[in-house]
N, CA, C and O atoms as CSV, one atom per row, in Angstrom:
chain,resi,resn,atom,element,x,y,z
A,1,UNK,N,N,63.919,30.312,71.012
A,1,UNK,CA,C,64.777,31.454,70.765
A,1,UNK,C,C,64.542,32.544,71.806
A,1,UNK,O,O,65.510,33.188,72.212
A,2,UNK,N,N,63.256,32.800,72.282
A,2,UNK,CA,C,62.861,33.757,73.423
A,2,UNK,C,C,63.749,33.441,74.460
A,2,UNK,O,O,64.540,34.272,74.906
A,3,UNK,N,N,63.663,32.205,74.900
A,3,UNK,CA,C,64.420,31.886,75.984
A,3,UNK,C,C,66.057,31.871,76.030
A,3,UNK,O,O,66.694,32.166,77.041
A,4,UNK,N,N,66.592,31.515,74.889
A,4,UNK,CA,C,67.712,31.920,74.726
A,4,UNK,C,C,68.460,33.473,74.830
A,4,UNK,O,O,69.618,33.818,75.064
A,5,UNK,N,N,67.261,34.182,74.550
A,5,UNK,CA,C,67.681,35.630,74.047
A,5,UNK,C,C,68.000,36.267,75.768
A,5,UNK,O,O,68.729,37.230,76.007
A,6,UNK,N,N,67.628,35.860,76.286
A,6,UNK,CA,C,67.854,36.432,77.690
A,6,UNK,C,C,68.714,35.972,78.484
A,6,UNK,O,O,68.584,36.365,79.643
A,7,UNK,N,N,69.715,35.143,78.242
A,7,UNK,CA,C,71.118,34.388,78.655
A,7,UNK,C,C,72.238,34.545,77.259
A,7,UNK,O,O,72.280,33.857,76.239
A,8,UNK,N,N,73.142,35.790,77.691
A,8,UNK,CA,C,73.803,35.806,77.138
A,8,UNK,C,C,75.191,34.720,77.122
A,8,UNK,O,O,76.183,34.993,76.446
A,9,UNK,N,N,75.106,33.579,77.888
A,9,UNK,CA,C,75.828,32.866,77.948
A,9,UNK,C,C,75.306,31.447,76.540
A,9,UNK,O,O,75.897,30.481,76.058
A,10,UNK,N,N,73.993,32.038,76.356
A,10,UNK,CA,C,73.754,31.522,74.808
A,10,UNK,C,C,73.257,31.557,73.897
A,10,UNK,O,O,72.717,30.688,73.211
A,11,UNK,N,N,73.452,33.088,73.740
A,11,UNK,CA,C,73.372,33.928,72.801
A,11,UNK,C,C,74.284,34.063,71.597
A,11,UNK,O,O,74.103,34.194,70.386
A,12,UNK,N,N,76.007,33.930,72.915
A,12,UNK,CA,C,77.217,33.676,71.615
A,12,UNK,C,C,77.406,32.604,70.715
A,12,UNK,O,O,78.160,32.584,69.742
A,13,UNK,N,N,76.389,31.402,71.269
A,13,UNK,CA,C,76.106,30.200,70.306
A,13,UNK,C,C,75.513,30.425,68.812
A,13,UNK,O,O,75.866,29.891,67.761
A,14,UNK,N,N,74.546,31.341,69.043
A,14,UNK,CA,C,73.558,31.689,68.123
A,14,UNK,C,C,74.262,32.848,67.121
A,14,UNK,O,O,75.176,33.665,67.234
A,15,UNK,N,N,73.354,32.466,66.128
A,15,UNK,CA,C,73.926,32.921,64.506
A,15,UNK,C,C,73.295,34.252,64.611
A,15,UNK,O,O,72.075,34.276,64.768
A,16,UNK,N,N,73.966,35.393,64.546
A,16,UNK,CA,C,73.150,37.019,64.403
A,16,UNK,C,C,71.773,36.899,63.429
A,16,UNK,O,O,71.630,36.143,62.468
A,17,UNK,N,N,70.887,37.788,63.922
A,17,UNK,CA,C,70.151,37.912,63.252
A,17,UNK,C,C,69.708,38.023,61.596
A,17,UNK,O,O,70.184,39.158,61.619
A,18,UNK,N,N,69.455,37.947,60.844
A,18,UNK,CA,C,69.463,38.759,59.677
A,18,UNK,C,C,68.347,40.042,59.455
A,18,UNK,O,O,67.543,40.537,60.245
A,19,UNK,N,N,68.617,40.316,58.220
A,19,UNK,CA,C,68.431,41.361,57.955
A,19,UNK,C,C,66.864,42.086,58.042
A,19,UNK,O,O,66.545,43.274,58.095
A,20,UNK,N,N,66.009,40.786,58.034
A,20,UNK,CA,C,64.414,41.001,58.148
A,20,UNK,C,C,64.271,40.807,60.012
A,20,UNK,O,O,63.175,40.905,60.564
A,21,UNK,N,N,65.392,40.563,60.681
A,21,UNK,CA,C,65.294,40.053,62.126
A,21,UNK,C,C,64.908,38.902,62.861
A,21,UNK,O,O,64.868,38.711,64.076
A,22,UNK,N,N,64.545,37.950,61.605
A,22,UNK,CA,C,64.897,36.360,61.671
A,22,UNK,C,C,65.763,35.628,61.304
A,22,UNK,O,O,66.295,35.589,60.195
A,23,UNK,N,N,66.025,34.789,62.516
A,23,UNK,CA,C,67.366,33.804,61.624
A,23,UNK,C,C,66.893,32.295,61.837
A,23,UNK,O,O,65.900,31.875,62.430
A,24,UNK,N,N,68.037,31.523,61.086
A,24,UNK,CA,C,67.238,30.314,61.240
A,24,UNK,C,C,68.406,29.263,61.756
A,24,UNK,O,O,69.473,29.054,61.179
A,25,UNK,N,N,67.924,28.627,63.038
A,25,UNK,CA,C,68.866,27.748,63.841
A,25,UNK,C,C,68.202,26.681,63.567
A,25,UNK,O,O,66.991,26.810,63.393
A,26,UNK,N,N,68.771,25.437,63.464
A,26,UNK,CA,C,68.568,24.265,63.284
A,26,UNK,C,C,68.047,23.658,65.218
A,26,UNK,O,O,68.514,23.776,66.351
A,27,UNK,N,N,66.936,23.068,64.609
A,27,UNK,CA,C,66.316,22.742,66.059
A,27,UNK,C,C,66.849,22.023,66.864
A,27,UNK,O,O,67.007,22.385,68.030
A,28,UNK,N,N,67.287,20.710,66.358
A,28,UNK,CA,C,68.438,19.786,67.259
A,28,UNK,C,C,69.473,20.866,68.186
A,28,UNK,O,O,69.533,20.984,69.409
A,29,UNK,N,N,70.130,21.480,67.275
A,29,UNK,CA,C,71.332,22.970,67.600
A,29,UNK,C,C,70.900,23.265,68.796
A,29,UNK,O,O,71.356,23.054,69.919
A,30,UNK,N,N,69.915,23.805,68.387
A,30,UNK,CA,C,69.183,24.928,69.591
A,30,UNK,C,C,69.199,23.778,71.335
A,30,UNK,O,O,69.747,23.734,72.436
A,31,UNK,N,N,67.969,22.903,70.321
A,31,UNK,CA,C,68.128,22.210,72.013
A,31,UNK,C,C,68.890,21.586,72.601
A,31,UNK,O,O,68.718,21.244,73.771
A,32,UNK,N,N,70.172,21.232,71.716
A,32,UNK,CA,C,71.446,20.925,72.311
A,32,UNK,C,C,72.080,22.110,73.180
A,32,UNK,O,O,72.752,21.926,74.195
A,33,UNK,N,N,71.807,23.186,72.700
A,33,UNK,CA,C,72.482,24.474,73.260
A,33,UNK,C,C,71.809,24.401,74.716
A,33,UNK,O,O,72.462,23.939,75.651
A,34,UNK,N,N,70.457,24.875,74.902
A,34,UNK,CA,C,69.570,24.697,75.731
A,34,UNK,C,C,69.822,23.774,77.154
A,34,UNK,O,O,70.178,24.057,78.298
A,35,UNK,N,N,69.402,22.384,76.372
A,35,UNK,CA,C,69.954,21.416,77.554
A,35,UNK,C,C,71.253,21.436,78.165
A,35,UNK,O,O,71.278,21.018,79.323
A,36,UNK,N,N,72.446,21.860,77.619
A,36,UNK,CA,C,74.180,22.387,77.959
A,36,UNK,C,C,74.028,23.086,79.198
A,36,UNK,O,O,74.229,22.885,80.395
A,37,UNK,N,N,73.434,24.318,78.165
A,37,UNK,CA,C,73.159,25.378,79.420
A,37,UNK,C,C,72.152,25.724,80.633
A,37,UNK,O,O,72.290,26.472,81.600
A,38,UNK,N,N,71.071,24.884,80.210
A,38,UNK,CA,C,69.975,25.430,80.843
A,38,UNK,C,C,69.129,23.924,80.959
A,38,UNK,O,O,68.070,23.803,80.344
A,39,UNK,N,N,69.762,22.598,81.928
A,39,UNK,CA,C,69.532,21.754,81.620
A,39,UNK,C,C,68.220,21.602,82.198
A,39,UNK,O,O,67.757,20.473,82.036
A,40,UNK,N,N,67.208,22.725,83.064
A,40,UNK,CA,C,65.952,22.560,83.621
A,40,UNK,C,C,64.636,23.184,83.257
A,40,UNK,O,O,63.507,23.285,83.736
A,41,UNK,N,N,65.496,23.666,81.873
A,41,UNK,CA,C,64.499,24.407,81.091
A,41,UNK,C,C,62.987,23.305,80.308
A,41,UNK,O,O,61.762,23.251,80.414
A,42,UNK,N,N,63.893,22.726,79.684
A,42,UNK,CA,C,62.723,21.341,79.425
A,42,UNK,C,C,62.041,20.253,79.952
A,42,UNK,O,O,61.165,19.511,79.509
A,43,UNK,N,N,62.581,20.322,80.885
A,43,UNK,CA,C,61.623,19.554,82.631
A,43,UNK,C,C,60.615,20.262,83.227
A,43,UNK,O,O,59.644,19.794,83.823
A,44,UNK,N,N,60.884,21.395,83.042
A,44,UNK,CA,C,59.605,22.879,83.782
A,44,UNK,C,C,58.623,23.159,82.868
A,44,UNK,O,O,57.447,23.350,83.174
A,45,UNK,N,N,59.202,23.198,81.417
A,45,UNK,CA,C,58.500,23.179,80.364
A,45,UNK,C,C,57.156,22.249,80.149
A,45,UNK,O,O,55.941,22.372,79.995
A,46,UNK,N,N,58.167,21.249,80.237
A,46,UNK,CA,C,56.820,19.507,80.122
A,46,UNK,C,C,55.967,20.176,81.296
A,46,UNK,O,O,54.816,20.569,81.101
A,47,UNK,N,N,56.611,20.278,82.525
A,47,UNK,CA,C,55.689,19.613,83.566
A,47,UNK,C,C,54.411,21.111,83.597
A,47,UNK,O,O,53.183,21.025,83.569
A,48,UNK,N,N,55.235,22.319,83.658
A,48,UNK,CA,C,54.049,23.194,83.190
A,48,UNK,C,C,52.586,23.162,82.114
A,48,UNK,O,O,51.397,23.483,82.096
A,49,UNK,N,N,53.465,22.645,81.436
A,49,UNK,CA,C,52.396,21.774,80.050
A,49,UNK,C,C,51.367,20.663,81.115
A,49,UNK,O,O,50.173,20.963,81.133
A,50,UNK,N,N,51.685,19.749,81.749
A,50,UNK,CA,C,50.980,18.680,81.936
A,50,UNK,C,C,50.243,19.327,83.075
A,50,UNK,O,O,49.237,18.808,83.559
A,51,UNK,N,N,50.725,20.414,83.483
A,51,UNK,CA,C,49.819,21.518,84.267
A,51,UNK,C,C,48.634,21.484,83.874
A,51,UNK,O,O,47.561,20.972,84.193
A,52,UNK,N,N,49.116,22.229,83.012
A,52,UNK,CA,C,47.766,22.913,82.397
A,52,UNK,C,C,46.591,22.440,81.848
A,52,UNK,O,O,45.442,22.874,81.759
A,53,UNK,N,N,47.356,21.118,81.391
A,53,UNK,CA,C,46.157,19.806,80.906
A,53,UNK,C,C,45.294,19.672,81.784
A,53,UNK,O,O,44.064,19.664,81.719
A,54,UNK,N,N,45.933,19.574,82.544
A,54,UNK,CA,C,45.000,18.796,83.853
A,54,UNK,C,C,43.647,20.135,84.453
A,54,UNK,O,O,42.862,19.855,85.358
């Protein structure tokens, strides 16, 4: 959701907040949204991860 929040190109995907300032997106949703838009977000992700392992 962090990462989303800073591309308003998919932001308009996403369900407004509620009233405590959490909402709840279905995870598949999300990373369908994600990969659409931002198809190098979860390739940088992993490989940062396998970074850090190492």
């Amino acid at each position: 959701m962090d990462h989303c929040a800073n591309f308003d190109d998919m932001t308009i995907y996403l369900p407004d907040l509620l009233e405590n300032g959490e909402s709840h997106v279905d995870r598949e949703f999300l990373f369908t949204i994600v990969n659409t838009l931002d198809a190098d977000y979860f390739p940088k992700q992993l490989q940062s991860i396998e970074c850090a392992r190492r």
